[in-house]
Backbone bond lengths (Angstrom), bond angles and torsions (degrees), N, CA, C in turn:
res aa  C-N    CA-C-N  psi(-1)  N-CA   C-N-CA  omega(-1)  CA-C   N-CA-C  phi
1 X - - - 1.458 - - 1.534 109.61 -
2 X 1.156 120.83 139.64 1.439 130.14 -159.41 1.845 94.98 -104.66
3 X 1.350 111.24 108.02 1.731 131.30 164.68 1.537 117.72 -30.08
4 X 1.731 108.02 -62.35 1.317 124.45 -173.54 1.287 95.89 -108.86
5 X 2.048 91.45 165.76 1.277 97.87 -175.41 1.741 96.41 -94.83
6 X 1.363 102.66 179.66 1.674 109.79 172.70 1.244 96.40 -99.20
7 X 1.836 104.93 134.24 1.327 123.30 172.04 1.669 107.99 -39.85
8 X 1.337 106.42 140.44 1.664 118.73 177.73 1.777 107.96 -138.75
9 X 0.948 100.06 158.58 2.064 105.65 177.25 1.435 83.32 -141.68
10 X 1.583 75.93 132.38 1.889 116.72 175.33 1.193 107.96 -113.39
11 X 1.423 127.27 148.77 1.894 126.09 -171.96 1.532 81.41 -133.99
12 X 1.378 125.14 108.54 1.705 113.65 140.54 0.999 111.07 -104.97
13 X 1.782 100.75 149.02 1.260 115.31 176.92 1.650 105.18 -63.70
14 X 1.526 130.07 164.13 1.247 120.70 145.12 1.720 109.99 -152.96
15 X 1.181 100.46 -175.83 1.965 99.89 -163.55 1.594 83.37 -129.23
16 X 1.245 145.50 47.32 1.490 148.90 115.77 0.871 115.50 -155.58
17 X 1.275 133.53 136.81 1.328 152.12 147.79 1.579 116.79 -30.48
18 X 1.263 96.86 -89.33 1.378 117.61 -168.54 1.926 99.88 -42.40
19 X 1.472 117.24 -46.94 1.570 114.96 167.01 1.195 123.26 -57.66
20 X 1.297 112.13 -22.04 1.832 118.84 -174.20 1.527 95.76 -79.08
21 X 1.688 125.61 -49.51 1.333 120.32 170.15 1.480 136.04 -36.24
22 X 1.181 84.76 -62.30 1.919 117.46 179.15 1.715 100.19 -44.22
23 X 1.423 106.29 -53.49 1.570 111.57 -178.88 1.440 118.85 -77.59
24 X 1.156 120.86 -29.07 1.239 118.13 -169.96 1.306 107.76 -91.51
25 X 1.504 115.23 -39.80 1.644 113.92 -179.22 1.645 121.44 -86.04
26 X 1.485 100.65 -18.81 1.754 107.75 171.41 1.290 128.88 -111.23
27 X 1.577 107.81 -5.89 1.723 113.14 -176.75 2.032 99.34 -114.76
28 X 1.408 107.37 -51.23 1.064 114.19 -178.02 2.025 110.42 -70.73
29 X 1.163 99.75 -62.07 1.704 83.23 -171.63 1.794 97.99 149.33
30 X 1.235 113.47 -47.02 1.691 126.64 -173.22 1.494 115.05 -19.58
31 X 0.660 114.08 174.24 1.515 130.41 -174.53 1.817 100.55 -138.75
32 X 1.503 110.22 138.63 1.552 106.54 174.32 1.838 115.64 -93.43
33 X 1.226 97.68 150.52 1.249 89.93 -159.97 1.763 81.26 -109.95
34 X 1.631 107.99 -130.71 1.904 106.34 168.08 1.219 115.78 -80.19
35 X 1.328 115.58 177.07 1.252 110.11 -171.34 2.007 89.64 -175.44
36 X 1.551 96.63 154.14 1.655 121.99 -175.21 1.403 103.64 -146.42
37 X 1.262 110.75 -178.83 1.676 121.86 -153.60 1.812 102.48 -74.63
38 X 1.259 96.64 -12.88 1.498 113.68 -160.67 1.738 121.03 -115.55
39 X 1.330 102.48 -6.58 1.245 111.91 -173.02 1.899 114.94 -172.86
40 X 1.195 120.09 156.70 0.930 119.13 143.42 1.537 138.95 -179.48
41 X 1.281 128.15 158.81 1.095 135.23 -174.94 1.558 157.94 -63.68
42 X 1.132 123.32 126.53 1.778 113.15 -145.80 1.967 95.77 -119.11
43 X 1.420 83.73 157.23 1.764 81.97 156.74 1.143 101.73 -120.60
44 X 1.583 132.79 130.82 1.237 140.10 179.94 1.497 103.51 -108.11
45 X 1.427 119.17 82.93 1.504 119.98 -174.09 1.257 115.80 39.44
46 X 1.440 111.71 47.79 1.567 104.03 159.03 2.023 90.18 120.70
47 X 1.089 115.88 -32.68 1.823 121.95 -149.30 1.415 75.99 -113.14
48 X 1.787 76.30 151.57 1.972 97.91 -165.29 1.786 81.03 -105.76
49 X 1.885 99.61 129.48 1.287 112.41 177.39 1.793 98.29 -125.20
50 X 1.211 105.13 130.33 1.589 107.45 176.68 1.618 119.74 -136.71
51 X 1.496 99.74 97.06 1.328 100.44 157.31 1.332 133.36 -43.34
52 X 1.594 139.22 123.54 1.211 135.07 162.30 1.708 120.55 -126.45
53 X 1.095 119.17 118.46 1.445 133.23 -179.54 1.615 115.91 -27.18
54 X 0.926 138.63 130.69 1.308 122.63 159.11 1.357 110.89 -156.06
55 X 1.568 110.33 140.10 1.429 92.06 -169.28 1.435 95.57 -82.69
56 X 2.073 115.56 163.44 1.242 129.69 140.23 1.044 144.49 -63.73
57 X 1.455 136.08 138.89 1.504 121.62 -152.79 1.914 77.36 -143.18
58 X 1.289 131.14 94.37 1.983 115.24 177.11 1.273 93.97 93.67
59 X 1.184 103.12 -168.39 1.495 133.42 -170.11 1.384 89.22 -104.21
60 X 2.030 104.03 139.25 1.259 118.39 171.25 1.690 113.02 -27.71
61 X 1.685 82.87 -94.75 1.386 80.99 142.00 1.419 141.31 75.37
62 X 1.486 92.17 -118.41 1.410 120.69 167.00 1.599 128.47 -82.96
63 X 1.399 85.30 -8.45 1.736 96.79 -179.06 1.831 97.69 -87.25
64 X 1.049 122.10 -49.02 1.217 131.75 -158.30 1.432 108.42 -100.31
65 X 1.143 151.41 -7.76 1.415 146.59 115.89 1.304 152.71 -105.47
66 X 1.534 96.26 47.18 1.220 104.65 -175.97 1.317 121.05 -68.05
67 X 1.384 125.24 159.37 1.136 144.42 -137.11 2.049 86.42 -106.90
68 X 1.370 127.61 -57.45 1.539 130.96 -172.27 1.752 89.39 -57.55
């Protein structure tokens, strides 16, 4: 049985930056990795976590199970 997990990278979308920071580097624990106007990068204990901007258009939601 394997102890640790195997390194993984996660991409969430999010609709601020500057809030994705605030949470990830002062509530969660992360460490910043690079980062651009549009995105950027965390270490989540070891696992590559990357915020990327996107705007919302509806409810999640509706983007991601739509029915058409």
């Amino acid at each position: 049985m394997q102890d640790e997990l195997p390194p993984f990278h996660l991409s969430i979308p999010v609709s601020d930056l500057a809030k994705a920071r605030e949470f990830y580097l002062n509530v969660v624990g992360c460490k910043e990795g690079r980062s651009k106007a549009n995105r950027v990068d965390f270490s989540l204990f070891g696992h590559h976590n990357c915020g990327n901007v996107l705007e919302f258009k509806g409810q999640p939601h509706e983007r991601i199970f739509a029915t058409e």
